[in-house]
N, CA and C atoms as a LAMMPS dump frame, in Angstrom:
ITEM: TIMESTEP
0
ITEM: NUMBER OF ATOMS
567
ITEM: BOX BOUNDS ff ff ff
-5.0000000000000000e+02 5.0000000000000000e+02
-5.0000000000000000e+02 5.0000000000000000e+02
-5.0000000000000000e+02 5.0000000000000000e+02
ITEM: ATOMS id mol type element x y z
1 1 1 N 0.843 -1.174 0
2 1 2 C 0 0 0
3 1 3 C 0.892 1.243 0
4 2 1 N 0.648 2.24 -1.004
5 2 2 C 1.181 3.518 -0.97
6 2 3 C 1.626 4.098 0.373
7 3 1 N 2.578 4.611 0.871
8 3 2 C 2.341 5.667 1.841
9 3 3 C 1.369 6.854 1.951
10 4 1 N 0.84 6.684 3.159
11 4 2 C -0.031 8.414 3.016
12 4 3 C -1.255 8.163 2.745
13 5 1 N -1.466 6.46 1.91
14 5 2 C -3.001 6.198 1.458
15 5 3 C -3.705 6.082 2.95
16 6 1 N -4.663 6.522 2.741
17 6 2 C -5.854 6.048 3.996
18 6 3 C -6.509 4.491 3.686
19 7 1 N -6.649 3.716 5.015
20 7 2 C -6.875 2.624 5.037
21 7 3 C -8.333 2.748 4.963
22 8 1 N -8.725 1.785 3.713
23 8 2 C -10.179 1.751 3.377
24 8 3 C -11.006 0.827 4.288
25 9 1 N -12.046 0.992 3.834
26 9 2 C -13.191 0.314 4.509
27 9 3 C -12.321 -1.612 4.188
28 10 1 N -12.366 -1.855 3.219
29 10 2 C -11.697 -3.085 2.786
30 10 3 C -10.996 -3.73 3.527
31 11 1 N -9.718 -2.71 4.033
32 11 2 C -8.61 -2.898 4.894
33 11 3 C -9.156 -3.679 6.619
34 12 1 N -10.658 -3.041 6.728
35 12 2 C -10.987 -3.52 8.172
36 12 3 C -12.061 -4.663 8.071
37 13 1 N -12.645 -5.06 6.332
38 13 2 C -13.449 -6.012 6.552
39 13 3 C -12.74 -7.625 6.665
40 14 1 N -12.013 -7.697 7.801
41 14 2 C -11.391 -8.791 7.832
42 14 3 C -11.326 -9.41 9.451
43 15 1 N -11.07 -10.432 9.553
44 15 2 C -10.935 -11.089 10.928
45 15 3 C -9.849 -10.111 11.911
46 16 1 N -10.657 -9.987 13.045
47 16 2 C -10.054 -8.368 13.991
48 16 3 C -8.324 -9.019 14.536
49 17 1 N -8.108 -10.118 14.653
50 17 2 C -6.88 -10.744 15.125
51 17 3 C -5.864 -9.688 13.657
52 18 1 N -6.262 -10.385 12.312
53 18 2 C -5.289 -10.233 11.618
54 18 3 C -5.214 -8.277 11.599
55 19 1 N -6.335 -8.047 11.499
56 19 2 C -5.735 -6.076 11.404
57 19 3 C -5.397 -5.712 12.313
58 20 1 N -5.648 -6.311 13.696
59 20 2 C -4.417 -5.97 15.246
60 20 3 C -3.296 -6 14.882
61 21 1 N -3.223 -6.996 13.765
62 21 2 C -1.458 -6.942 13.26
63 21 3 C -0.769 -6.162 12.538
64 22 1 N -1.902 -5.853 11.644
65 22 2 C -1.322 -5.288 10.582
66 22 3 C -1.765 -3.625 10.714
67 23 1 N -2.287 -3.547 11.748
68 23 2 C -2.148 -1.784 12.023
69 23 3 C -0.839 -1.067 12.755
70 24 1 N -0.519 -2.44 13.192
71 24 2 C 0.848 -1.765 13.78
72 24 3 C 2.212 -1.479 12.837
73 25 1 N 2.44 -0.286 13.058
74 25 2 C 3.649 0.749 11.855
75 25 3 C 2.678 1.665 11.128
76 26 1 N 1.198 1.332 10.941
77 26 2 C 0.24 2.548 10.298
78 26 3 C 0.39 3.903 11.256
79 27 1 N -0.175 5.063 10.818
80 27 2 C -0.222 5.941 11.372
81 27 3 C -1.567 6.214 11.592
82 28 1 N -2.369 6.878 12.725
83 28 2 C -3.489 7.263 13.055
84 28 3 C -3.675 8.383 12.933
85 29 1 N -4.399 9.471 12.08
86 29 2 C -3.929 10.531 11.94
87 29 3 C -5.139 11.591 12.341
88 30 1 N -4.54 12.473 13.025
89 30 2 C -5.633 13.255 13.89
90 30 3 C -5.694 14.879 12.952
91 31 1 N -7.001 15.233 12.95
92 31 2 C -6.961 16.525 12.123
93 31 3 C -6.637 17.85 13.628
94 32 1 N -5.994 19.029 12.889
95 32 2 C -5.804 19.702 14.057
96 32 3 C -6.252 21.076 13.816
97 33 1 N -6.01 22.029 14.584
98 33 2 C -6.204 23.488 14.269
99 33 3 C -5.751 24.033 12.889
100 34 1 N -6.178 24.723 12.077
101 34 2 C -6.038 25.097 10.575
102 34 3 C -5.346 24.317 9.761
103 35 1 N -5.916 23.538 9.671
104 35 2 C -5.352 23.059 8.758
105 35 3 C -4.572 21.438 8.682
106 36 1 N -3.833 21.858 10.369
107 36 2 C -2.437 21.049 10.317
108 36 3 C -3.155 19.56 10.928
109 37 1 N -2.874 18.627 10.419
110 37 2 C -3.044 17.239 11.35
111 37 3 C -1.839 16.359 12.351
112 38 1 N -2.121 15.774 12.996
113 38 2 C -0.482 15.301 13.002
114 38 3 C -0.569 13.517 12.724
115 39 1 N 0.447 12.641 12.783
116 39 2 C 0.319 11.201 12.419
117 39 3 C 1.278 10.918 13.771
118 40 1 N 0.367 9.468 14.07
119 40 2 C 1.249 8.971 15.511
120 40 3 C 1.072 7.571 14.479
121 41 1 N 2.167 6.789 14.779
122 41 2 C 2.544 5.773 15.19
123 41 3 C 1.711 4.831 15.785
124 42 1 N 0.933 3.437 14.862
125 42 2 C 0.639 2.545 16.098
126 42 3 C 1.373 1.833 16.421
127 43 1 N 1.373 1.577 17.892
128 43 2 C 2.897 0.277 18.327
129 43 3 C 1.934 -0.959 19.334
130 44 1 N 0.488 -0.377 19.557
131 44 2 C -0.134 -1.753 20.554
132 44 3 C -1.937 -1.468 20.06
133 45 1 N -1.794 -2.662 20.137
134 45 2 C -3.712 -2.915 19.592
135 45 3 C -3.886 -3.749 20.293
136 46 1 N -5.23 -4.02 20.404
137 46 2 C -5.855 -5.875 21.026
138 46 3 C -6.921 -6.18 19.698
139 47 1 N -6.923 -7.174 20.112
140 47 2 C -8.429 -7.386 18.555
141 47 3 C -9.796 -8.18 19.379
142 48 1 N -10.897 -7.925 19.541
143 48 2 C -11.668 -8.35 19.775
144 48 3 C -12.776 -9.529 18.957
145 49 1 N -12.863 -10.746 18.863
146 49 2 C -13.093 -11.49 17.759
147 49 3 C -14.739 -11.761 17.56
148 50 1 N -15.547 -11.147 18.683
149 50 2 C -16.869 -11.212 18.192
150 50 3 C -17.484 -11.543 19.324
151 51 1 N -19.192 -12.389 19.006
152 51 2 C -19.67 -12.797 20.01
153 51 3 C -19.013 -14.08 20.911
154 52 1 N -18.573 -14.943 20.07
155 52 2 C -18.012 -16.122 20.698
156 52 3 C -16.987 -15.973 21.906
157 53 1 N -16.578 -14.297 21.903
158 53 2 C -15.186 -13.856 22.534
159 53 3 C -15.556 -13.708 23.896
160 54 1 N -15.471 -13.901 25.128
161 54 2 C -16.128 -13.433 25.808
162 54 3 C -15.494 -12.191 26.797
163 55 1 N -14.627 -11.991 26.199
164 55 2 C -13.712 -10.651 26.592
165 55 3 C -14.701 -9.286 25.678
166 56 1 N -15.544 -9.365 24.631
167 56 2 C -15.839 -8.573 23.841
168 56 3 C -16.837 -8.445 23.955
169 57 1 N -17.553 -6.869 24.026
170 57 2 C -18.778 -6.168 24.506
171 57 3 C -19.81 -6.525 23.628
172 58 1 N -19.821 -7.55 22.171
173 58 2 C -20.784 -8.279 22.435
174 58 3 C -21.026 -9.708 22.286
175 59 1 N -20.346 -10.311 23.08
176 59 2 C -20.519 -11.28 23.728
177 59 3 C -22.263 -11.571 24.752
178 60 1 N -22.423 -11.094 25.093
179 60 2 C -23.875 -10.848 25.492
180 60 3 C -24.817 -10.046 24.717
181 61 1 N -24.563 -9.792 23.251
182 61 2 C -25.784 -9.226 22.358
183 61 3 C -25.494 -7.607 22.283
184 62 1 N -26.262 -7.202 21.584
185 62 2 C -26.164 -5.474 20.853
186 62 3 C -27.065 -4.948 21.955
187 63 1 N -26.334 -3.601 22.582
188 63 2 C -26.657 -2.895 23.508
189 63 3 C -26.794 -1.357 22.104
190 64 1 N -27.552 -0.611 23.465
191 64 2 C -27.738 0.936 22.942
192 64 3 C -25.757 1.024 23.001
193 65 1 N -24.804 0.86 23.869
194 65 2 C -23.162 1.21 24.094
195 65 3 C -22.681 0.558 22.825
196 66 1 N -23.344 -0.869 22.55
197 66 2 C -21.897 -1.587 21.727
198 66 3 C -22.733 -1.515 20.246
199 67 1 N -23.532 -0.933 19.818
200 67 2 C -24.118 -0.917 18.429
201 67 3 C -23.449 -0.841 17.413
202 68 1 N -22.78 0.152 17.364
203 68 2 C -21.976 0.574 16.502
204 68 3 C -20.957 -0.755 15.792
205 69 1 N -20.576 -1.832 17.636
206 69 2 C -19.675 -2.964 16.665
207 69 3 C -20.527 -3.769 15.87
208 70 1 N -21.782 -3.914 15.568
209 70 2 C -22.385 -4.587 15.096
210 70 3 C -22.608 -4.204 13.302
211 71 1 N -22.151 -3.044 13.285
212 71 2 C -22.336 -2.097 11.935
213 71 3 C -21.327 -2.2 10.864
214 72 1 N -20.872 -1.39 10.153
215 72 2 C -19.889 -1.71 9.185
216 72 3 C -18.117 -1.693 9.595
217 73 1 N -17.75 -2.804 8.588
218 73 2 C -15.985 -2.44 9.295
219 73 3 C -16.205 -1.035 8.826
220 74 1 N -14.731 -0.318 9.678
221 74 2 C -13.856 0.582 9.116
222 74 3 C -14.886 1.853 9.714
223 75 1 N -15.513 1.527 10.632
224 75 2 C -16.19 2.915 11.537
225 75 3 C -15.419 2.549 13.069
226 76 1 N -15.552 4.149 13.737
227 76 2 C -14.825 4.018 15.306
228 76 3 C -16.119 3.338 16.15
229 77 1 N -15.962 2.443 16.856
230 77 2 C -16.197 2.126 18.301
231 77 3 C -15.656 2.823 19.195
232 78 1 N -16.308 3.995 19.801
233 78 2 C -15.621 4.45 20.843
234 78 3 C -16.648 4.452 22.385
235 79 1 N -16.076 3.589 23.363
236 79 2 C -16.786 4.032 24.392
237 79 3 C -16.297 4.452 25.76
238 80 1 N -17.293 4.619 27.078
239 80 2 C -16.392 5.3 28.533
240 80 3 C -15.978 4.43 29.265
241 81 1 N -14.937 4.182 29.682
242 81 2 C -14.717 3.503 30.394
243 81 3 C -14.628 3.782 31.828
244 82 1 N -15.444 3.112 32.832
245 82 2 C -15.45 3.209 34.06
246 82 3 C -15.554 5.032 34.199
247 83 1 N -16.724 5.169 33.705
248 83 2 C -16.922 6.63 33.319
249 83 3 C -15.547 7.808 33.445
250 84 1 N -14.888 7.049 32.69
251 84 2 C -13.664 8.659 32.973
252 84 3 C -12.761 8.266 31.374
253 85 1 N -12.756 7.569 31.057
254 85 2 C -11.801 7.207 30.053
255 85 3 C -12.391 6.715 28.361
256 86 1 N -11.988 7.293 27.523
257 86 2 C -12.204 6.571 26.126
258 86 3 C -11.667 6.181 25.827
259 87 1 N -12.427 5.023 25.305
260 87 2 C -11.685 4.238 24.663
261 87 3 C -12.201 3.789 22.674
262 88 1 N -10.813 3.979 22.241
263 88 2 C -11.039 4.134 20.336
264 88 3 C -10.966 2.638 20.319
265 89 1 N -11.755 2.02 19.385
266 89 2 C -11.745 0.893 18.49
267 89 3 C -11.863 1.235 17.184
268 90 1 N -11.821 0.458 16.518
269 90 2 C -11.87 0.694 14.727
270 90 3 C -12.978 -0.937 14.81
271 91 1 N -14.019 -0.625 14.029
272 91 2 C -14.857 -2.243 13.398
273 91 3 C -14.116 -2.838 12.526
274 92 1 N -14.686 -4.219 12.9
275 92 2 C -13.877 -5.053 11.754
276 92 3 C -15.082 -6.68 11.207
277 93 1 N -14.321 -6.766 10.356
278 93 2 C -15.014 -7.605 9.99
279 93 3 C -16.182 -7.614 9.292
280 94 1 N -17.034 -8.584 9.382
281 94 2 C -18.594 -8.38 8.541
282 94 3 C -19.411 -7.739 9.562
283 95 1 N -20.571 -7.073 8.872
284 95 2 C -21.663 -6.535 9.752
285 95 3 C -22.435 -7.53 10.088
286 96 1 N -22.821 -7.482 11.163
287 96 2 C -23.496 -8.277 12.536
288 96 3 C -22.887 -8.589 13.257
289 97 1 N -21.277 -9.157 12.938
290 97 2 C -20.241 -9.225 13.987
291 97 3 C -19.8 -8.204 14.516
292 98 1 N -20.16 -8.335 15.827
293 98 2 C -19.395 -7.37 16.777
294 98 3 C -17.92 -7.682 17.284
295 99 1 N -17.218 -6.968 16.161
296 99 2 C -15.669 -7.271 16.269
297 99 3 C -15.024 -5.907 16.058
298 100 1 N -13.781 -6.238 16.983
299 100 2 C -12.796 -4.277 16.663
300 100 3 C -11.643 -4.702 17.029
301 101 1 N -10.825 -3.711 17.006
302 101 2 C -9.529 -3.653 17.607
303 101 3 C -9.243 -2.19 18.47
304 102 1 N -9.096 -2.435 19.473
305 102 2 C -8.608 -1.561 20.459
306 102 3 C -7.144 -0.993 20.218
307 103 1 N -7.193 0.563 20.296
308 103 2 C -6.112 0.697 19.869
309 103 3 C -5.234 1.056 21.43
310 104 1 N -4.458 0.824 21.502
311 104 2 C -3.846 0.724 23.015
312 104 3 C -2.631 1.913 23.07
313 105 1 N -2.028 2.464 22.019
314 105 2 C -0.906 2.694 22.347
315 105 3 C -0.461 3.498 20.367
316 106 1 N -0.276 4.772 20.439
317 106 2 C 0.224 5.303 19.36
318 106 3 C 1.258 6.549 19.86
319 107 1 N 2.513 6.585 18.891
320 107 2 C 3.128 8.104 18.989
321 107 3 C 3.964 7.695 20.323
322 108 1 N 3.588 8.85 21.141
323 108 2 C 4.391 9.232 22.555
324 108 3 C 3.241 8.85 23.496
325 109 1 N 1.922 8.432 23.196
326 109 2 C 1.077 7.826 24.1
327 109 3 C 0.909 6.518 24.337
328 110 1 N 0.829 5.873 25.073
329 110 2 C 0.887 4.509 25.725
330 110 3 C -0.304 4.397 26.559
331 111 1 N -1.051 3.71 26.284
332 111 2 C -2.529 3.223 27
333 111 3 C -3.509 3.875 26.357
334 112 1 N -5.104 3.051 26.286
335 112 2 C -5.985 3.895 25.268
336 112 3 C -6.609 4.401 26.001
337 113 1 N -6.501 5.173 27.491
338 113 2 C -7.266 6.516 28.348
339 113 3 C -6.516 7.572 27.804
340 114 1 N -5.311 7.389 28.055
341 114 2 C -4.282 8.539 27.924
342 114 3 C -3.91 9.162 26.495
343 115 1 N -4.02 8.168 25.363
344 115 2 C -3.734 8.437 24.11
345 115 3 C -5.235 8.989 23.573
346 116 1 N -6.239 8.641 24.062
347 116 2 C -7.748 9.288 23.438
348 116 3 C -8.017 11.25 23.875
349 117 1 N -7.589 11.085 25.35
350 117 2 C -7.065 12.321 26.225
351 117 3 C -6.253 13.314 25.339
352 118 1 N -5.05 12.503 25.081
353 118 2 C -4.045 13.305 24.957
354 118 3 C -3.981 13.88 23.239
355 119 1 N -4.998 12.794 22.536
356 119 2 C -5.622 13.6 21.126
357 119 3 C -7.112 14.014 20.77
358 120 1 N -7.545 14.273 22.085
359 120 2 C -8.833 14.922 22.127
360 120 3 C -9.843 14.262 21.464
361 121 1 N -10.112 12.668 21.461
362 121 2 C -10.89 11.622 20.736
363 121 3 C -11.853 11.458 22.677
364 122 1 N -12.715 11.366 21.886
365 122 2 C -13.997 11.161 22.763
366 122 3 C -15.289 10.61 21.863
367 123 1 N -16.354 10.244 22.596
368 123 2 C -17.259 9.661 22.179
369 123 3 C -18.104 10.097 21.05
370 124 1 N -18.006 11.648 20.624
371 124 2 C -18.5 12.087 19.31
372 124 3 C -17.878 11.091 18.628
373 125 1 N -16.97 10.577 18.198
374 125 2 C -16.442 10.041 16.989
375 125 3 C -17.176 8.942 16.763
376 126 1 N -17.9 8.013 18.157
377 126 2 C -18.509 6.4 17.923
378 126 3 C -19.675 6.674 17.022
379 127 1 N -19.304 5.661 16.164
380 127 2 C -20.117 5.237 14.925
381 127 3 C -19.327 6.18 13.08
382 128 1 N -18.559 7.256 13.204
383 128 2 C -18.595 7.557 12.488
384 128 3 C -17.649 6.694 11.694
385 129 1 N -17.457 7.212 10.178
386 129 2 C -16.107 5.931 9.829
387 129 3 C -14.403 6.579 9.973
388 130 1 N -14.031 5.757 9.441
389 130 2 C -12.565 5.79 10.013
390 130 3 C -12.071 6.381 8.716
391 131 1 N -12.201 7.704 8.537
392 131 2 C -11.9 8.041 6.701
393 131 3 C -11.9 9.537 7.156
394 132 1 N -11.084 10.278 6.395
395 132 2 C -11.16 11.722 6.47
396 132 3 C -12.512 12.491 6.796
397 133 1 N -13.71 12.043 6.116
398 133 2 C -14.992 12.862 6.631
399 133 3 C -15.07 12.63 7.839
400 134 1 N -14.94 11.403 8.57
401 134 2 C -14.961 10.904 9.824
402 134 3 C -14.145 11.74 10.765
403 135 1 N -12.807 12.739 10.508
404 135 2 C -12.687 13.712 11.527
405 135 3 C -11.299 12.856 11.84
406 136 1 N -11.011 11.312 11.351
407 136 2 C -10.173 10.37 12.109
408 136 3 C -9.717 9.191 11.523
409 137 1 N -8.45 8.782 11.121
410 137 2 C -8.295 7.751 10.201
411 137 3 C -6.744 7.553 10.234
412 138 1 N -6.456 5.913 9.469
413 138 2 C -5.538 5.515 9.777
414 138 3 C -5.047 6.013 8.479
415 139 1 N -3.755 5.788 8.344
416 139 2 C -2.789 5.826 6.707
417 139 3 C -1.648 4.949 6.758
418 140 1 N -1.544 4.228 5.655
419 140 2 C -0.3 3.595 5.253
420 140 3 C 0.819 4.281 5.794
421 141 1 N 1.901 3.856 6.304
422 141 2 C 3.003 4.935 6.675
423 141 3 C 4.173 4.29 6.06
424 142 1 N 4.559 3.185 5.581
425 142 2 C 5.597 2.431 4.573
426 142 3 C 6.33 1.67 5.654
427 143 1 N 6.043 1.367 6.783
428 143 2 C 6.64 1.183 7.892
429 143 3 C 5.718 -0.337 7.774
430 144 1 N 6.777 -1.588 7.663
431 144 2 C 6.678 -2.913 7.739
432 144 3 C 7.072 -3.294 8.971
433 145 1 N 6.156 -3.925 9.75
434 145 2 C 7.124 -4.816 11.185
435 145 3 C 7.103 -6.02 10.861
436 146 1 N 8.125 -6.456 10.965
437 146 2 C 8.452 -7.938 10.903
438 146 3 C 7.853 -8.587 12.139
439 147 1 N 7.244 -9.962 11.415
440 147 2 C 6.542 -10.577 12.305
441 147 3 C 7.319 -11.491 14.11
442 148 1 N 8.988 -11.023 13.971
443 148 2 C 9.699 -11.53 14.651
444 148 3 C 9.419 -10.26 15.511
445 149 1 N 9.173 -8.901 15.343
446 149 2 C 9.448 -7.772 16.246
447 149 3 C 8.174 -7.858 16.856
448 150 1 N 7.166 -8.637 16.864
449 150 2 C 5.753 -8.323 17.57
450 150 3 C 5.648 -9.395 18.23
451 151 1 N 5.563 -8.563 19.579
452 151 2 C 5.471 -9.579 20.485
453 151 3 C 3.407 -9.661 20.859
454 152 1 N 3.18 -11.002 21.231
455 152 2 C 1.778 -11.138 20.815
456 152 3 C 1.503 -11.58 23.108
457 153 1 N 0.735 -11.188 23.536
458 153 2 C 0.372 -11.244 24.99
459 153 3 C -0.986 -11.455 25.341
460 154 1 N -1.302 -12.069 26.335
461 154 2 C -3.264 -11.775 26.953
462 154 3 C -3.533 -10.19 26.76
463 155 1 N -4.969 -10.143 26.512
464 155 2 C -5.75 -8.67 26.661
465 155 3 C -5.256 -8.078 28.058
466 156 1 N -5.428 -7.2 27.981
467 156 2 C -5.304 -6.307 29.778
468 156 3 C -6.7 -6.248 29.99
469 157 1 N -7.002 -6.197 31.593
470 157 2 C -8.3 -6.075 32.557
471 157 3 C -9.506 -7.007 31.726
472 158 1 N -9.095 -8.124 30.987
473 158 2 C -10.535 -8.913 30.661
474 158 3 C -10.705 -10.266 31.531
475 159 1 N -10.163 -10.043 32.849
476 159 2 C -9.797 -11.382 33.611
477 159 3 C -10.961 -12.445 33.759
478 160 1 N -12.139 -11.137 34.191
479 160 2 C -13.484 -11.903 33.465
480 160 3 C -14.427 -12.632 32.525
481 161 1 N -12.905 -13.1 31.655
482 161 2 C -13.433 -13.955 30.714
483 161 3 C -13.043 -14.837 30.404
484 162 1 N -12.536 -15.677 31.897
485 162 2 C -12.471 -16.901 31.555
486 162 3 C -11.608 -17.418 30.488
487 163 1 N -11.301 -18.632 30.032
488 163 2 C -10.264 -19.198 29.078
489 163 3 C -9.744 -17.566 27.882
490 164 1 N -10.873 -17.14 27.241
491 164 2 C -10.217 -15.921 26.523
492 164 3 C -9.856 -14.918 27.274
493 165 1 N -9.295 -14.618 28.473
494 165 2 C -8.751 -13.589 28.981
495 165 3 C -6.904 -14.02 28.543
496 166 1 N -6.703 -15.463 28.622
497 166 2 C -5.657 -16.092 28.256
498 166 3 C -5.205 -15.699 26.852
499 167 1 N -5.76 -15.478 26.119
500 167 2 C -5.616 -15.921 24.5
501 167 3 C -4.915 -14.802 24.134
502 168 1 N -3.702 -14.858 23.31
503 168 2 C -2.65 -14.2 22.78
504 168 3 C -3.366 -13.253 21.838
505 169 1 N -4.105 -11.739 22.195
506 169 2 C -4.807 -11.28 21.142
507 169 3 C -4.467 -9.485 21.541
508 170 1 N -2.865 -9.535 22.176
509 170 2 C -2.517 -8.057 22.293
510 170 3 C -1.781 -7.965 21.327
511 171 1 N -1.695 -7.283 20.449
512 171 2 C -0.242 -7.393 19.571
513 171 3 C 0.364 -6.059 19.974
514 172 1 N 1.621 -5.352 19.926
515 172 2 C 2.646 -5.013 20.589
516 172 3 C 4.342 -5.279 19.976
517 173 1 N 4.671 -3.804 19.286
518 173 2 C 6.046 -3.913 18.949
519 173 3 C 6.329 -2.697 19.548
520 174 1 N 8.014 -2.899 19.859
521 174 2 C 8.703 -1.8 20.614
522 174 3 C 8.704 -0.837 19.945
523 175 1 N 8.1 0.651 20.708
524 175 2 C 8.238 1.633 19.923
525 175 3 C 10.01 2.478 19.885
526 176 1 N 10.699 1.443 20.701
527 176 2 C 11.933 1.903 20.161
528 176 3 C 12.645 1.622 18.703
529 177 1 N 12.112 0.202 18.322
530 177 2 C 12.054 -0.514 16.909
531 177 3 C 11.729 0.529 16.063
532 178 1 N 10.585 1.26 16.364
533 178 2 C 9.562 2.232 15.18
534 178 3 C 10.537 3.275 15.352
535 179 1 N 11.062 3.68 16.382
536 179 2 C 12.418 5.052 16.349
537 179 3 C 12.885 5.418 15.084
538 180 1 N 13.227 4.548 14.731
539 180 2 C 14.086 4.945 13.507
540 180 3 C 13.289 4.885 12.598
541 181 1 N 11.894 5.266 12.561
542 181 2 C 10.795 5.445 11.836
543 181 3 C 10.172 6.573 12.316
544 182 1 N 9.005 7.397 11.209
545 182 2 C 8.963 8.217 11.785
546 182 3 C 7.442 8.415 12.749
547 183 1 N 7.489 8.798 14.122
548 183 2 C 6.712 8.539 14.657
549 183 3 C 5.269 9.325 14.769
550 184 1 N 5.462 10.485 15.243
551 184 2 C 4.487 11.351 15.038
552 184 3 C 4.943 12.685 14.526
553 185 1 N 3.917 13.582 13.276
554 185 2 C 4.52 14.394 13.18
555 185 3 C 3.342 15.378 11.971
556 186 1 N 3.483 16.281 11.977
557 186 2 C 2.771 17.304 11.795
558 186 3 C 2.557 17.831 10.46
559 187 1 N 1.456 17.723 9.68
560 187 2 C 1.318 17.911 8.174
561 187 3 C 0.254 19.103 7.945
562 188 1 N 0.451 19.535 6.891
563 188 2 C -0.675 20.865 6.463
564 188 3 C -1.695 19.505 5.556
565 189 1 N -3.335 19.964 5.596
566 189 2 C -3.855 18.899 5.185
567 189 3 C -4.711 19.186 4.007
């Protein structure tokens, strides 16, 4: 994929494990004051695999909160967590499956309270898509991780779910690796 291209709807209609993988080295790119946007770096995702998952919000059926995962790939899931925190997903997969990937970690931010915070993403964005009209979107950045640099771990805080709280579905490369790539940084748009 080109650099700079925005990741299409296409890119997310796929099983949420494999685009946890393959979002990491994309850039997430946030629009900013006149004009300028900036691009961070993803370096940690989780993927949520649907109803069967029982780590994943719908695992117990479509709520007024988790609707949106039920809708088309390639729109944000965003919801509150423990009322203080947002949290960004991207949809994936086919519609009716409630599947996403959590984005955990882009740029100079690490954790998805602090990185939603620290780029002013909040719950306006849930449901819209993940594409320039959407306000919010990923882009090709030419940045390949080798499948030896990603280290793969359990979800964080899904302890409540039993055998899938276990299941290797964090993906995670060192953002010192991405260093010598470029991480976040500031474009006229």
């Amino acid at each position: 994929m080109k650099t700079g291209s925005i990741l299409s709807r296409d890119f997310f209609d796929r099983p949420a494990d494999r685009v946890a993988r393959e979002l990491l080295g994309a850039w997430l790119v946030v629009p900013g004051p006149q004009g300028r946007s900036t691009q961070h770096v993803v370096f940690e995702t989780e993927a949520y695999l649907g109803a069967h998952d029982l780590a994943c919000h719908g695992s117990k059926g479509m709520t007024k909160r988790n609707a949106t995962m039920f809708g088309p790939a390639g729109r944000w899931y965003v919801y509150l967590c423990y009322g203080m925190h947002w949290m960004l997903n991207i949809v994936t997969g086919s519609e009716g499956v409630p599947a996403a990937v959590l984005i955990r970690g882009v740029g100079e931010h690490a954790g998805p309270g602090r990185l939603t915070k620290a780029l002013g993403i909040d719950g306006s964005f849930d449901g819209r898509p993940g594409a320039r009209q959407g306000g919010l979107w990923f882009e090709a950045s030419g940045i390949r991780v080798p499948p030896r640099r990603i280290k793969r771990t359990p979800r964080i805080g899904v302890d409540y779910a039993g055998d899938w709280a276990k299941k290797p579905l964090r993906f995670v490369v060192d953002p010192a690796h991405l260093r010598t790539m470029p991480q976040s940084r500031r474009r006229e748009s």
